[in-house]
BAPAKE-705161 format. One record per residue: residue number from 0; x negated, y, z of N, C-alpha, C, O, CB in turn. Coordinates in Angstrom, 2 decimals. Atoms other than C-alpha are relative to their C-alpha. Glycine has a CB too. Layout:
<nodes>
{node NUM {X Y Z} {X Y Z} {X Y Z} {X Y Z} {X Y Z}}
...
</nodes>
This chain:
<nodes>
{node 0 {-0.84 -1.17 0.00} {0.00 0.00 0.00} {-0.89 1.24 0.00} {-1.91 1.34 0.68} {0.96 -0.01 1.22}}
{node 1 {0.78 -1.27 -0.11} {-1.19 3.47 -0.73} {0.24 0.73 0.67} {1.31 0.58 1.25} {-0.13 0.65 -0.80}}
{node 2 {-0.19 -1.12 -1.17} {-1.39 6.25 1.36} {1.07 1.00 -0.22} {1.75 1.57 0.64} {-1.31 0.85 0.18}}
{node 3 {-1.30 -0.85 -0.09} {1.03 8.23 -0.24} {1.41 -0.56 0.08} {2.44 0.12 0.15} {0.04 0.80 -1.12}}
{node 4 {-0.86 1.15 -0.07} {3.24 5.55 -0.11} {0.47 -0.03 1.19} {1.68 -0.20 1.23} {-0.57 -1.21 -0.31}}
{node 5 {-0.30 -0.28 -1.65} {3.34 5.94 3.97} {0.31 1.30 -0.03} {1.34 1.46 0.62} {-1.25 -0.23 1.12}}
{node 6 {0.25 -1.14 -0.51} {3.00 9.39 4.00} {1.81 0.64 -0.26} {2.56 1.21 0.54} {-1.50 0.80 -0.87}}
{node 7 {-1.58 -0.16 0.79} {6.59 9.84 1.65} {0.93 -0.46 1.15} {2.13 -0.37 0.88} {0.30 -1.15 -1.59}}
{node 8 {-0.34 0.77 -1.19} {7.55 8.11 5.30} {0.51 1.30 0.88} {1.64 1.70 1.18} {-1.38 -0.97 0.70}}
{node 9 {-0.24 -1.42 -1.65} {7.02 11.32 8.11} {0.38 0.85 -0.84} {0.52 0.84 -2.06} {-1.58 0.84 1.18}}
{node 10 {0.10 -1.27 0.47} {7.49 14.39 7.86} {-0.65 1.00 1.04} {-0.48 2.21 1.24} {1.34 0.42 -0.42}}
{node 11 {0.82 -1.09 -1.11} {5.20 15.52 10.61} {-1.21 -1.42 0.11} {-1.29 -2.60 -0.22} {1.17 0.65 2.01}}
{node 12 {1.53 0.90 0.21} {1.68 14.25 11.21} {-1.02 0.71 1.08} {-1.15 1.94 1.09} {-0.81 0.20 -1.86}}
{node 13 {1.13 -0.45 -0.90} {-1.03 14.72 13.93} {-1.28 -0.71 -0.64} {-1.49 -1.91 -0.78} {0.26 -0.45 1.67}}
{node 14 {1.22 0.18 0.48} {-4.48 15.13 12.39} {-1.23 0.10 0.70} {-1.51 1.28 0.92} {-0.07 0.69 -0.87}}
{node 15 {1.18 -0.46 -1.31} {-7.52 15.07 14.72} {-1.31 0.34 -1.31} {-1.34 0.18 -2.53} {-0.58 -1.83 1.57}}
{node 16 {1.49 -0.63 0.53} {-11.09 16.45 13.68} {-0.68 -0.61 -1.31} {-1.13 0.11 -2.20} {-1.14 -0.24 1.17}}
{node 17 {0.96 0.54 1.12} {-12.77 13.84 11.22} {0.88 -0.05 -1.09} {0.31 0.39 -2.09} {-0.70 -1.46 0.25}}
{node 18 {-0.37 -0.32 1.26} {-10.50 13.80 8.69} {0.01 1.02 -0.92} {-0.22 1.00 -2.13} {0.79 -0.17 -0.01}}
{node 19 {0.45 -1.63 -0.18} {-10.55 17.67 8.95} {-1.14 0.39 -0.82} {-1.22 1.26 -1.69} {-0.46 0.37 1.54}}
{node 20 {1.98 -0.27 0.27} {-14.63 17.42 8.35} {-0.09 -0.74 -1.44} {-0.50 -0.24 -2.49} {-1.41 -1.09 1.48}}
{node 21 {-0.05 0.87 1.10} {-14.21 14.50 6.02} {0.22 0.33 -1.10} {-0.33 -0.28 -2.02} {0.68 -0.78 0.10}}
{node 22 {-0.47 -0.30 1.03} {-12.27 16.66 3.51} {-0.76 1.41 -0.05} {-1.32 1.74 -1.10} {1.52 -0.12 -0.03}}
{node 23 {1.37 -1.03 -0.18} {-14.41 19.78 4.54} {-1.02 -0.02 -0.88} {-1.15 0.75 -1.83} {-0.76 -0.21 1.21}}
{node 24 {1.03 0.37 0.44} {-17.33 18.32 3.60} {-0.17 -1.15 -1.28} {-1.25 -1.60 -1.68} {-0.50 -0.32 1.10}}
{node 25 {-0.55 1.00 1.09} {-15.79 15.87 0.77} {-1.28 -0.85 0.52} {-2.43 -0.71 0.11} {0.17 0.54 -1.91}}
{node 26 {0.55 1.50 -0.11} {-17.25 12.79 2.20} {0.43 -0.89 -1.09} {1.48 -0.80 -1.73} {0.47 -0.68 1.32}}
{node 27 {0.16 0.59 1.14} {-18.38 10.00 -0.22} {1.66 -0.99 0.32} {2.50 -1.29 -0.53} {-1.76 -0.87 -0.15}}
{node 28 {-1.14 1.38 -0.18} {-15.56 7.41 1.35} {0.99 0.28 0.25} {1.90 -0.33 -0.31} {-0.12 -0.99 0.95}}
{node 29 {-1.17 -0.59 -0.76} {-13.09 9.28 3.26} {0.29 1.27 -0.41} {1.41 1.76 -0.26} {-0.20 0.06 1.41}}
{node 30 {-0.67 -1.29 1.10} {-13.04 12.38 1.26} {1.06 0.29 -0.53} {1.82 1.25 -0.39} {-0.40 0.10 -1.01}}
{node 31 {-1.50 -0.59 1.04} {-10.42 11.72 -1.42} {0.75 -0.92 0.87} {1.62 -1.20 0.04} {0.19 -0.38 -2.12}}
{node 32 {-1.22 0.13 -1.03} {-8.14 10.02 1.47} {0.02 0.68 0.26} {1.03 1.16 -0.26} {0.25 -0.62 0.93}}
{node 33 {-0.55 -0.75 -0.48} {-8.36 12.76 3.30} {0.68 1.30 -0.35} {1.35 2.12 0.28} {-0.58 0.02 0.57}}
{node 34 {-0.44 -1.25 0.96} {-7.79 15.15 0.41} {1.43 -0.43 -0.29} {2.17 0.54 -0.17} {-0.97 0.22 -1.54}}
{node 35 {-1.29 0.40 0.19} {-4.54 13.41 -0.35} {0.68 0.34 0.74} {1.68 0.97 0.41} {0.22 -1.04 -0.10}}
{node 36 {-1.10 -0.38 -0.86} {-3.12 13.73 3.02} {0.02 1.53 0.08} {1.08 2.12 0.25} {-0.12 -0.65 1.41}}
{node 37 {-0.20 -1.39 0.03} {-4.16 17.35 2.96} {1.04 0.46 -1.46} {2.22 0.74 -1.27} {-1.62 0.70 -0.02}}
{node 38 {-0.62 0.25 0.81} {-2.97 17.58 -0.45} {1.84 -0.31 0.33} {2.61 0.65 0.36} {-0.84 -0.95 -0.48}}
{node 39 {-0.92 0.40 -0.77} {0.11 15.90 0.79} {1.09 0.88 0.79} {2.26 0.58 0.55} {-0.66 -0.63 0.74}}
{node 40 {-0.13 0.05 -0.75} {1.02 18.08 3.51} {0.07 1.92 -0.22} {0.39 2.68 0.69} {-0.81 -1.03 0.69}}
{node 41 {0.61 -1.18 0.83} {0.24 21.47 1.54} {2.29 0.26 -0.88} {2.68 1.37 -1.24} {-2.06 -0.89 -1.66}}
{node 42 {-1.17 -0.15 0.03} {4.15 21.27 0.59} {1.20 0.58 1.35} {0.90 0.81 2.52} {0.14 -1.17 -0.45}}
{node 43 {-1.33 -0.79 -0.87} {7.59 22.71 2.38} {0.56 -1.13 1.12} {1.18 -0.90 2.15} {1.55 0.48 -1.24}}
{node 44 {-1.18 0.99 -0.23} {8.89 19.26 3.17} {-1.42 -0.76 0.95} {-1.42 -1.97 0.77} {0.98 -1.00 -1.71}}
{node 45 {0.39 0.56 -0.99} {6.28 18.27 5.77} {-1.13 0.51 0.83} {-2.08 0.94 0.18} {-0.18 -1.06 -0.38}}
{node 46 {1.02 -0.60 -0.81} {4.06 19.42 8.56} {-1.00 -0.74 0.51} {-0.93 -1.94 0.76} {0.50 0.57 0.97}}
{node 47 {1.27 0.49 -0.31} {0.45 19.20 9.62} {-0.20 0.28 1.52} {-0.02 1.49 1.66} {-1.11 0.67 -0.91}}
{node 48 {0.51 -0.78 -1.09} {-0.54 19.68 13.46} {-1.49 -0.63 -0.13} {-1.97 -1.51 -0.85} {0.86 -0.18 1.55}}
{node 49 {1.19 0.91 0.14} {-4.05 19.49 14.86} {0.28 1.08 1.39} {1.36 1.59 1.69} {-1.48 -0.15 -1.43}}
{node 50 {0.49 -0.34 -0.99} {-5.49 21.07 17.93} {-0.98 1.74 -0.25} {-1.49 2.27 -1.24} {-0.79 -1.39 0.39}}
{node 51 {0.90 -1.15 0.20} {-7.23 24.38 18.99} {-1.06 -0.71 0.10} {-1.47 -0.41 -1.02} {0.04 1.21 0.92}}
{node 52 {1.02 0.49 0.10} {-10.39 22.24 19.51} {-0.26 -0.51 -1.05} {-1.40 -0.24 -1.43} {-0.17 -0.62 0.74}}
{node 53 {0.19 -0.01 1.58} {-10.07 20.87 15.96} {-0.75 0.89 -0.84} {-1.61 0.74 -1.71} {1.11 0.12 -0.54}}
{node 54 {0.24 -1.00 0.68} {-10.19 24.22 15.20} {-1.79 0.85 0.49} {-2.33 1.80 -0.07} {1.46 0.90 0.27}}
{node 55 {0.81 -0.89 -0.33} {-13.28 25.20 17.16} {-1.08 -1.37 -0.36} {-2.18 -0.86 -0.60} {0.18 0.88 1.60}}
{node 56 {0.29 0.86 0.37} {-14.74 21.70 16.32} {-0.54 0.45 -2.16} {-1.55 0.59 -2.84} {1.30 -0.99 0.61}}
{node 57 {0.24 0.08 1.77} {-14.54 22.09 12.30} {-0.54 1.36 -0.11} {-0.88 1.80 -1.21} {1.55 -0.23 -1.16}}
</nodes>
């Protein structure tokens, strides 16, 4: 199953730090996953949270 395949699922999502960095920094492996869910999430019809430490983290 693909990821957008789950994701078409929530409509809210808690994201912690490495995925954050992962798509940041387009990592070789976890990059274009994490670009998807950002990608993803970048629409009306569903929300992203994360943390103020996320934020002081990334």
């Amino acid at each position: 199953m693909k990821i957008a395949e789950e994701l078409s699922k929530i409509s809210t999502l808690f994201i912690d730090t490495a995925p954050i960095i992962y798509y940041i920094e387009a990592h070789s492996i976890y990059g274009p996953i994490s670009k998807e869910i950002v990608v993803s999430f970048q629409s009306e019809e569903r929300e992203a949270f994360s943390t103020v430490l996320t934020l002081t983290e990334v």
